[in-house]
N, C-alpha and C positions, 0 to 999 in steps of 0.2 A: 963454964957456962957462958954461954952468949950476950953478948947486951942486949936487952930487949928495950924497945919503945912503948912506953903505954900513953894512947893518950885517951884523956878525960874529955868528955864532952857535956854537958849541962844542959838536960834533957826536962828541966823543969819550965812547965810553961810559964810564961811572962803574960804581964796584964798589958794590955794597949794602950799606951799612951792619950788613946784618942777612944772616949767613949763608943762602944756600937753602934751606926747612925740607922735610922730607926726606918725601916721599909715601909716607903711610902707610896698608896696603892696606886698603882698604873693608872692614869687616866685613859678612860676609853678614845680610839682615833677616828676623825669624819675625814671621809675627803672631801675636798672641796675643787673647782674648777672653773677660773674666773678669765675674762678677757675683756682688753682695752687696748689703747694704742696712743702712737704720738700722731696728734693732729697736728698738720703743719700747711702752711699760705706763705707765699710767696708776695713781699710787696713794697713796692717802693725797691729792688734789689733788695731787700732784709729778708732773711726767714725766720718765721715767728711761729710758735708753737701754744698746744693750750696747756693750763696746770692749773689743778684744781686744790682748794685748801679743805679738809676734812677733821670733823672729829674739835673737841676741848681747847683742843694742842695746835690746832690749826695745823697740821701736815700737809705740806705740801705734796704733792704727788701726780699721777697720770689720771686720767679720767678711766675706772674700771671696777669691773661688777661681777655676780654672780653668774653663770650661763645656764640659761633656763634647759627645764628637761625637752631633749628633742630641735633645741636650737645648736646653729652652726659656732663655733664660734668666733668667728667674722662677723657674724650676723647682732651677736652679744657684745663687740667691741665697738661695731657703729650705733648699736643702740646706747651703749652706756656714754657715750660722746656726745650723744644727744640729748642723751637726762642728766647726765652731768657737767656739762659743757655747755650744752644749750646751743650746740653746732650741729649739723649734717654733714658726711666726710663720706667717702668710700674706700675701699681697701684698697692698697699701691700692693703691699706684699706683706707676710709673716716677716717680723723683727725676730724675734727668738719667745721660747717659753720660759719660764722662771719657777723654780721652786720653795717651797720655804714653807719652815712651821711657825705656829702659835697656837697657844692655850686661848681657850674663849668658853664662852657660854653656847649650849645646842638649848634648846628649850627647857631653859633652865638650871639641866647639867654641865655641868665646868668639863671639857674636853680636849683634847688637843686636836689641832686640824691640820693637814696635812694638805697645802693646798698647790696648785698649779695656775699659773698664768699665763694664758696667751696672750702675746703683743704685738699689733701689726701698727702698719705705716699707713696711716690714714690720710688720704688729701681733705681739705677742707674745701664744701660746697656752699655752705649758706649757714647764717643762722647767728645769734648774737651771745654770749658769754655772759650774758646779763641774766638768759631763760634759761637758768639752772634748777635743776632741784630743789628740793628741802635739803635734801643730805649732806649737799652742797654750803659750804661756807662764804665763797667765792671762786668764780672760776676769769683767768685771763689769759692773755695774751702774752708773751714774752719772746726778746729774741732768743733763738735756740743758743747765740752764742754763749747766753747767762745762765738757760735753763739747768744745767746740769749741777750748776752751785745752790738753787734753791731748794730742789727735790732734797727730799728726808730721808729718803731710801739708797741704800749703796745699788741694790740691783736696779730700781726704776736708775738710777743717774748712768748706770753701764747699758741698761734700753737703749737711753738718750744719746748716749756717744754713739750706739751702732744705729739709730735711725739718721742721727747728722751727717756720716759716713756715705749713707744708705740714697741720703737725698742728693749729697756734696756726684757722689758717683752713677747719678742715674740720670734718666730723664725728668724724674721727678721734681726736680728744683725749678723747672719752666714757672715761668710770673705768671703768678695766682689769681683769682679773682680779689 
């Protein structure tokens, strides 16, 4: 007779270490599609940019908003500069888009949002950082060479390094009003 090999295998299920974690219901997704941009002036040689503070927590951030139905959005990124900023600017060129989610409230339901941001290069024309909004906490002035350490946001502070780029390489950095 031959040697034979048997092997045993333990076919008995096992319990899980780790309680079943309990399916929790999808929240529903909005999208959303928002634009603003880096306002920037040239002065004294300094380049100086705007950054506005929003919200409890005071976050620091770019001036930008919602883009109404039927508007450009250019046209939503020199508006929000000027209701949050309290500046007039017009558009140098598209910086990049930006993506990114978060949970929030729609009218009253908890949802997630899926949102998109356009960001362009705004020159500054006129207008004082003092006539800001309500939504507004504060909005100022800063040279662009600090801007990128106060921003809250990892993707606004990567905006900022390719608009500093954007200006450093273009004709755009010509002395301001």
């Amino acid at each position: 007779m031959e040697d034979a090999i048997c092997v045993v295998v333990d076919m008995t299920p096992r319990k899980s270490a780790k309680p079943a974690a309990k399916a929790r219901p999808r929240l529903p997704v909005r999208d959303q599609v928002s634009a603003g941009g880096v306002v920037f002036r040239r002065k004294d040689g300094r380049t100086d940019v705007v950054l506005v503070a929003i919200g409890n927590q005071n976050r620091w951030q770019l001036p930008k908003g919602l883009v109404e139905k039927g508007e450009e959005p250019e046209k939503a990124a020199v508006r929000e500069a000027r209701e949050e900023a309290g500046v007039e600017s017009e558009v140098v060129q598209q910086i990049e888009t930006i993506e990114y989610w978060y949970a929030g409230l729609d009218k009253g339901e908890r949802v997630r949002f899926h949102k998109l941001v356009h960001f362009f290069l705004l020159r500054y024309l006129s207008g004082d950082t003092g006539d800001h909004d309500w939504e507004v906490n504060e909005a100022r002035w800063v040279s662009i060479d600090v801007a990128t350490t106060q921003l809250t946001f990892e993707n606004e502070r990567r905006v900022m390094e390719r608009a500093r780029e954007m200006i450093a390489n273009s004709g755009a950095s010509d002395e301001e009003r």
